[in-house]
DRENDRENDREN-459380 format. One line per 10 residues: number of its first residue (from 0); for each residue z, y, x of N, C-alpha, C. Coordinates in steps of 0.05 Angstrom, whole numbers, plus 5000, padded with zeros to 4 digits. Layout:
! residues N
NUM> Z/Y/X/Z/Y/X/Z/Y/X | ...
END
This chain:
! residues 226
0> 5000/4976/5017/5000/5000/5000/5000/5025/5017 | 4991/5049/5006/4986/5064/5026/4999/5087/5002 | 5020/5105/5021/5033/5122/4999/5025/5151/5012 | 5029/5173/4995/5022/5198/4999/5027/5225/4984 | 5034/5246/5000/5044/5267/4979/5020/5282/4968 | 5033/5292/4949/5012/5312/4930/5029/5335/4923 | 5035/5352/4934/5054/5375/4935/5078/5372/4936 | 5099/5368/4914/5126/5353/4915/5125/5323/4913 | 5101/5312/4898/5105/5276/4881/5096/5261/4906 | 5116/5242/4911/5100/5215/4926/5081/5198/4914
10> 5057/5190/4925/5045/5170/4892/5036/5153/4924 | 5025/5124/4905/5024/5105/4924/4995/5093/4903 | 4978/5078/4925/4950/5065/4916/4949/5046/4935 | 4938/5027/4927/4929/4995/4942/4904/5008/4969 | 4901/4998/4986/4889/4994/5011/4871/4987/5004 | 4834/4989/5010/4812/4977/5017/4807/4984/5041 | 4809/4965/5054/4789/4961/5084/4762/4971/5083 | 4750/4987/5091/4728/5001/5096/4709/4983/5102 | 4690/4971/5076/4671/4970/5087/4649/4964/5114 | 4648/4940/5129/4623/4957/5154/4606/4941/5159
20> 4587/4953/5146/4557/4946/5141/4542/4924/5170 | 4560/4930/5193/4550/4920/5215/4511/4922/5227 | 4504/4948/5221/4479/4949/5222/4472/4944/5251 | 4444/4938/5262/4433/4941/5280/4437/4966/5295 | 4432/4988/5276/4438/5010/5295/4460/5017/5298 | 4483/5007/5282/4508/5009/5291/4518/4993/5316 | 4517/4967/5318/4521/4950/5337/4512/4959/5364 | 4480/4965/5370/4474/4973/5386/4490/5002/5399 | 4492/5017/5380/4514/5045/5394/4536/5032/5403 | 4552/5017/5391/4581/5004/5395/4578/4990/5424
30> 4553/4980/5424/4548/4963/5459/4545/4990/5479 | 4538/5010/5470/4530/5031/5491/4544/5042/5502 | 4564/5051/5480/4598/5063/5476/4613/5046/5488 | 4621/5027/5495/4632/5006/5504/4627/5006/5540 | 4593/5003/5544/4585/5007/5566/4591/5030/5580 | 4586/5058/5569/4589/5080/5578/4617/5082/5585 | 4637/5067/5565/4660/5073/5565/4666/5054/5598 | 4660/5039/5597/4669/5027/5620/4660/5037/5652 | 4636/5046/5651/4629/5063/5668/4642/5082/5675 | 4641/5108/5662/4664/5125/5653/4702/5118/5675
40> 4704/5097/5671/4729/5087/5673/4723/5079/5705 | 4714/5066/5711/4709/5051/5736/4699/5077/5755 | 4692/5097/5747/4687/5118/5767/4692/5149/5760 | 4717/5141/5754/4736/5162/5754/4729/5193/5770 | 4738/5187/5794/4739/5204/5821/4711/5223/5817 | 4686/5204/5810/4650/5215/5812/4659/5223/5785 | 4661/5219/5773/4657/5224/5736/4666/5261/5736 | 4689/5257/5745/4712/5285/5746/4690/5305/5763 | 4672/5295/5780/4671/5317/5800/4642/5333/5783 | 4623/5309/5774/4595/5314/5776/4597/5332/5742
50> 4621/5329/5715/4623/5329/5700/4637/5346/5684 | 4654/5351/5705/4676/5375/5692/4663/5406/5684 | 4686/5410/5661/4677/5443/5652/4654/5439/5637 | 4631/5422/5627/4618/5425/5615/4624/5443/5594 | 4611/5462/5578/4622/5472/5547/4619/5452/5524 | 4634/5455/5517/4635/5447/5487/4647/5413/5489 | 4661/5405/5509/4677/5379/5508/4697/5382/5525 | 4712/5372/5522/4744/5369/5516/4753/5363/5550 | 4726/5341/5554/4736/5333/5587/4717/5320/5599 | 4716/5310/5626/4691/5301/5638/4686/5268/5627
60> 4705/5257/5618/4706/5230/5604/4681/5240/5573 | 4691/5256/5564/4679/5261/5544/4651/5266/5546 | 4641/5282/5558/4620/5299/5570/4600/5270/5575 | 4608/5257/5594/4597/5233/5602/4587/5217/5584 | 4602/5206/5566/4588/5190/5545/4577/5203/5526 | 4588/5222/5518/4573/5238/5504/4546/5246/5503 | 4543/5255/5525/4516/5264/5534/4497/5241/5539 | 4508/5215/5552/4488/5196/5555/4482/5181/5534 | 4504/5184/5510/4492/5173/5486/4466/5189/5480 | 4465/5216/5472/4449/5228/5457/4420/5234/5488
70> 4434/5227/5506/4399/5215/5525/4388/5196/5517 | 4398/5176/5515/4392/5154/5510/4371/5151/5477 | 4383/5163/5466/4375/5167/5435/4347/5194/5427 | 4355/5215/5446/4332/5236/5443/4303/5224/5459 | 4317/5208/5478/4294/5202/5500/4283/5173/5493 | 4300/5164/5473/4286/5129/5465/4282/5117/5489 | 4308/5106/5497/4306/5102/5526/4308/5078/5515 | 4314/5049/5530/4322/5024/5525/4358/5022/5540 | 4372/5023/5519/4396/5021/5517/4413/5000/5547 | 4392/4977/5537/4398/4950/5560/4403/4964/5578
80> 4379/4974/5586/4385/4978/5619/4395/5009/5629 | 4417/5011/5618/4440/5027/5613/4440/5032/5645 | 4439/5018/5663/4448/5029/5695/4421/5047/5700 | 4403/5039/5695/4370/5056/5705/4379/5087/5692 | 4388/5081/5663/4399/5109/5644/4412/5132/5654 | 4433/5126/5676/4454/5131/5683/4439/5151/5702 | 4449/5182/5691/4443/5214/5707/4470/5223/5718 | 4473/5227/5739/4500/5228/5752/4508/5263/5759 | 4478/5279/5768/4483/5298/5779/4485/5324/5754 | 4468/5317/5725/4459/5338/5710/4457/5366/5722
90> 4434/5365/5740/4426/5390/5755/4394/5388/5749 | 4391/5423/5750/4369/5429/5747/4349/5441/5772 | 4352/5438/5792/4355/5441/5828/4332/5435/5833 | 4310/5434/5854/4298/5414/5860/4312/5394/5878 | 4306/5371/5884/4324/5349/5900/4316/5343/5918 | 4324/5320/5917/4304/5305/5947/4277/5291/5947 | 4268/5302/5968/4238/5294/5965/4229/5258/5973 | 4244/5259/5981/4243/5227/5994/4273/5212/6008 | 4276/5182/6000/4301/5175/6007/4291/5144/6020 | 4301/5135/6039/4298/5105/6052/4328/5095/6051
100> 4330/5068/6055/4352/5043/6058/4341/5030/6076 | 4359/5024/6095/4357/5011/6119/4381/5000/6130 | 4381/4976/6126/4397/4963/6133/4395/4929/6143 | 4428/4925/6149/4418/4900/6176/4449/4891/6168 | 4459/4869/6187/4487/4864/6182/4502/4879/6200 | 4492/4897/6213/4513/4907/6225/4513/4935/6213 | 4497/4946/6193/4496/4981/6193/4480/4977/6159 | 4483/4994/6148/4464/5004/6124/4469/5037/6124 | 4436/5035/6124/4437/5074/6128/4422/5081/6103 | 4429/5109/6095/4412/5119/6081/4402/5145/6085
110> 4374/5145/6088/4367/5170/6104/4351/5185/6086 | 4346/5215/6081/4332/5232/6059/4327/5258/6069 | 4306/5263/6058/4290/5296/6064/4281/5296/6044 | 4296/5334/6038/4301/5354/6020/4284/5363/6003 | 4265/5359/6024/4233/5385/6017/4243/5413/6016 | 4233/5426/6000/4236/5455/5994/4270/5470/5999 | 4275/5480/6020/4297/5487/6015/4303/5523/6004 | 4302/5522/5982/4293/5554/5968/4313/5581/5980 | 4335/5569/5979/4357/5587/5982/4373/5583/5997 | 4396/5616/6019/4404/5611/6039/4415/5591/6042
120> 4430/5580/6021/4463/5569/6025/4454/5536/6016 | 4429/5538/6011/4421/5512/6011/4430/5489/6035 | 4422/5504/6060/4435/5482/6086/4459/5480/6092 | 4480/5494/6066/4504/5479/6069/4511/5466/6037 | 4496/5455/6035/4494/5439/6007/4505/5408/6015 | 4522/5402/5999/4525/5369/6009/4516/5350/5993 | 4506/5330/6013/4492/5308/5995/4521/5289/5992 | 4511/5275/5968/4531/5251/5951/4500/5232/5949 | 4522/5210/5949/4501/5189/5931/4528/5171/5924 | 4512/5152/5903/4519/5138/5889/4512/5100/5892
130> 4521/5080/5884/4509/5058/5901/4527/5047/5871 | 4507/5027/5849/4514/5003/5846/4506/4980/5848 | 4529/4960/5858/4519/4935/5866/4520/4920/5840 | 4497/4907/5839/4484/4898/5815/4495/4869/5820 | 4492/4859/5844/4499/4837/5843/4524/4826/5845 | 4544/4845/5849/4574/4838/5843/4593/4856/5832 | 4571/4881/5815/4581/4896/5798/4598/4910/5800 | 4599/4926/5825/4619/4946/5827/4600/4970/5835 | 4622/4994/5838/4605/5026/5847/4618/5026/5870 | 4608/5048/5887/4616/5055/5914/4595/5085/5914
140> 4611/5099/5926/4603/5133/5921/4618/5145/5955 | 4601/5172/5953/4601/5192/5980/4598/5213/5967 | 4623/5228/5955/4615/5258/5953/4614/5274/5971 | 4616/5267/5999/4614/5289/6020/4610/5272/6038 | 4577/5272/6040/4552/5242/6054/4545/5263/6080 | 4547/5283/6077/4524/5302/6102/4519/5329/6089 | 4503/5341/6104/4489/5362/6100/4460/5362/6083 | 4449/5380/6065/4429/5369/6051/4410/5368/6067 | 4399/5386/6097/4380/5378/6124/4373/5362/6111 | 4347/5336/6125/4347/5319/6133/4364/5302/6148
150> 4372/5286/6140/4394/5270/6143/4405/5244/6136 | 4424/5230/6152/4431/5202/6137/4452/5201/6135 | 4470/5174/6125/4489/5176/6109/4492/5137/6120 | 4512/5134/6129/4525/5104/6129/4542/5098/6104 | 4518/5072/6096/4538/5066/6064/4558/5042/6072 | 4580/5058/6055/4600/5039/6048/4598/5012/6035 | 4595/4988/6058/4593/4960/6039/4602/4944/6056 | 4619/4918/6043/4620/4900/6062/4606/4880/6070 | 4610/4868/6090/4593/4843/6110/4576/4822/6088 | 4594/4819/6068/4583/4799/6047/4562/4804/6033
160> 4561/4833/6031/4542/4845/6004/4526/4860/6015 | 4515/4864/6047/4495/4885/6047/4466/4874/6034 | 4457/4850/6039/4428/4845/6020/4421/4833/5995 | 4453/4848/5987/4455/4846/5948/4433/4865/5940 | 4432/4867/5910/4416/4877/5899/4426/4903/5898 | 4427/4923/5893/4428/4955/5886/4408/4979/5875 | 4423/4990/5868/4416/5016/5850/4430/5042/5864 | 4416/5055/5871/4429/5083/5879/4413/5103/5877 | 4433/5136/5886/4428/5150/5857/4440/5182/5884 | 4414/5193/5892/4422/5215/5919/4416/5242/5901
170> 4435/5264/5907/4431/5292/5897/4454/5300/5921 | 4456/5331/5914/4455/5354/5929/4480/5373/5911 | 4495/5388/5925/4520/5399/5910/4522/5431/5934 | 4499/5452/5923/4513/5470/5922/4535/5488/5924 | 4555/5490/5943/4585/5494/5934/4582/5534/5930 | 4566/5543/5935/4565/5575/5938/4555/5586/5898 | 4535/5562/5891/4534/5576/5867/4545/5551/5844 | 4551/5533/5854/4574/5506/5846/4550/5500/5824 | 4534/5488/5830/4503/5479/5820/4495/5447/5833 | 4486/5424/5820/4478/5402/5830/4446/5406/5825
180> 4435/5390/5842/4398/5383/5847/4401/5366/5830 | 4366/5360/5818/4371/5336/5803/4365/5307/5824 | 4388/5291/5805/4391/5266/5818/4368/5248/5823 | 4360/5233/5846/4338/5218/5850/4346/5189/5855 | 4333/5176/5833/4346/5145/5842/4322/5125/5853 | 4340/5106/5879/4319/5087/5880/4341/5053/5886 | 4322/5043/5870/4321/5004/5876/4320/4989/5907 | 4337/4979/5908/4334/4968/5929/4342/4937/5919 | 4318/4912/5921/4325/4888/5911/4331/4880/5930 | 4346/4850/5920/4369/4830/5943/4349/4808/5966
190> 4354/4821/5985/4346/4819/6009/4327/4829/6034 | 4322/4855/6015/4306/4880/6031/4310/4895/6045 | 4307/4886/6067/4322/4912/6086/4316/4938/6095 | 4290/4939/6086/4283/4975/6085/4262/4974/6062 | 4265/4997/6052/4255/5006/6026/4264/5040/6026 | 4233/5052/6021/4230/5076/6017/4222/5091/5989 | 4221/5112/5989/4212/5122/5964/4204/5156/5968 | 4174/5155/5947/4181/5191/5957/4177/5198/5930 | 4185/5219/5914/4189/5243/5901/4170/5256/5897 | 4150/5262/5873/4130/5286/5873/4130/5301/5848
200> 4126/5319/5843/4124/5326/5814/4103/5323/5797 | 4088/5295/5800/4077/5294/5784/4080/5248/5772 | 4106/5252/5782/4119/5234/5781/4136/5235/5758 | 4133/5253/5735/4145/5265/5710/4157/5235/5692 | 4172/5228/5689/4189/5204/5673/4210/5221/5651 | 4224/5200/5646/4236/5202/5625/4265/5217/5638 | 4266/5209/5667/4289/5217/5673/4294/5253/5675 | 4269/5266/5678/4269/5289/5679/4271/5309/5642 | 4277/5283/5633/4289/5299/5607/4316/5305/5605 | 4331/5294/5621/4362/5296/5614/4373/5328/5617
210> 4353/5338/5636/4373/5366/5643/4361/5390/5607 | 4347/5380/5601/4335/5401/5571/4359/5384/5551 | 4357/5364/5540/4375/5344/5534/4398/5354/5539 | 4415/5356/5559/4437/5368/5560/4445/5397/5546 | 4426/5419/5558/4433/5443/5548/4421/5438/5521 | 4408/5425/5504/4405/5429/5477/4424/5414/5470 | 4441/5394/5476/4464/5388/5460/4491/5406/5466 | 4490/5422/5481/4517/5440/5489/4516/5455/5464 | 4492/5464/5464/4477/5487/5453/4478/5486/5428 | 4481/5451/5415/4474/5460/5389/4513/5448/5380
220> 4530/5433/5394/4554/5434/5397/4574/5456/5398 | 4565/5476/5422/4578/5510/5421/4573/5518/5388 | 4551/5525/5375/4548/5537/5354/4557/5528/5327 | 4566/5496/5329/4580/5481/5311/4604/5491/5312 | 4609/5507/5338/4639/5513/5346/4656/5491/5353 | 4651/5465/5354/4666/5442/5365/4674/5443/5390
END
């Protein structure tokens, strides 16, 4: 029974359980939300840095799933592959023009050039990247990898896992106008020991929707006043 006031009177009514339709498109959000949420959780430390202060949400936990739900959904992305989904820097910057993986059992490097460097304070920009291992499912992150130069970066992995499979995810952090580049991701499958990639703009994907995507959901959130 579920009881309740109505100015001075207590009155009481029987309980129905709500209903739930269990739709397809419900289910599917509930797997995303679930995922994001777990993401979210497992990379705390990156989440807080790349996320915070957004307007119109509460906190960088928020911000995060939030936003990658409604990427996912404006951009008709495929949900599954939720790690490919995953925008870490939401910057509007140019990035890096090219990134390599190189690695051996004794070292894994990651080396990248900038291209265009527009502005002064650009050569004290720091690069971050991001690294998940696909094949034993954890993250491993560098928010302060180098200088955005041309430059490399020794990734964090151990002896067991350097010619696992991976996903990683390089941008650039402004600290003068506190601005990120947009994020550039590349694949590295299990047992490759060097793999390159370059960057052009006419290399236009789906991923280059997230930064419009973002400010139109702030945008239409601020004016809801939420």
């Amino acid at each position: 029974m579920v009881f309740y006031a109505v100015g001075d009177t207590i009155r009481m009514r029987s309980y129905t359980k709500p209903k739930d339709p269990q739709t397809q498109k419900q289910l599917a959000n509930r797997k995303l939300h679930r995922e994001l949420n777990l993401i979210s959780a497992q990379t705390k430390q990156l989440r807080q840095f790349c996320y915070k202060d957004i307007p119109s949400y509460k906190n960088s936990h928020n911000a995060f799933i939030g936003l990658h739900k409604q990427f996912v959904r404006l951009a008709d992305l495929d949900a599954e592959n939720i790690y490919q989904n995953i925008h870490w820097s939401a910057g509007n910057r140019v990035g890096v023009k090219s990134m390599s993986v190189l690695r051996d059992v004794h070292q894994c490097l990651l080396k990248w050039h900038p291209g265009s460097l527009n502005r002064a304070s650009d050569k004290y920009s720091t690069a971050i990247w991001v690294m998940r291992n696909l094949t034993h499912g954890y993250w491993e992150w560098d928010l302060n990898a180098g200088i955005r130069i041309d430059g490399e970066a020794q990734l964090k992995v151990t002896p067991d896992s350097w010619q696992d499979e991976w996903l990683m995810w390089l941008f650039f952090y402004d600290p003068t106008i506190k601005k990120f580049t947009v994020d550039k991701q590349i694949y590295v499958p299990e047992g490759e020991v060097s793999v390159f990639k370059e960057y052009t703009p006419n290399n236009k994907t789906n991923w280059d929707m997230f930064e419009w995507i973002v400010e139109d959901v702030v945008m239409t959130r601020m004016n809801k006043g939420r």
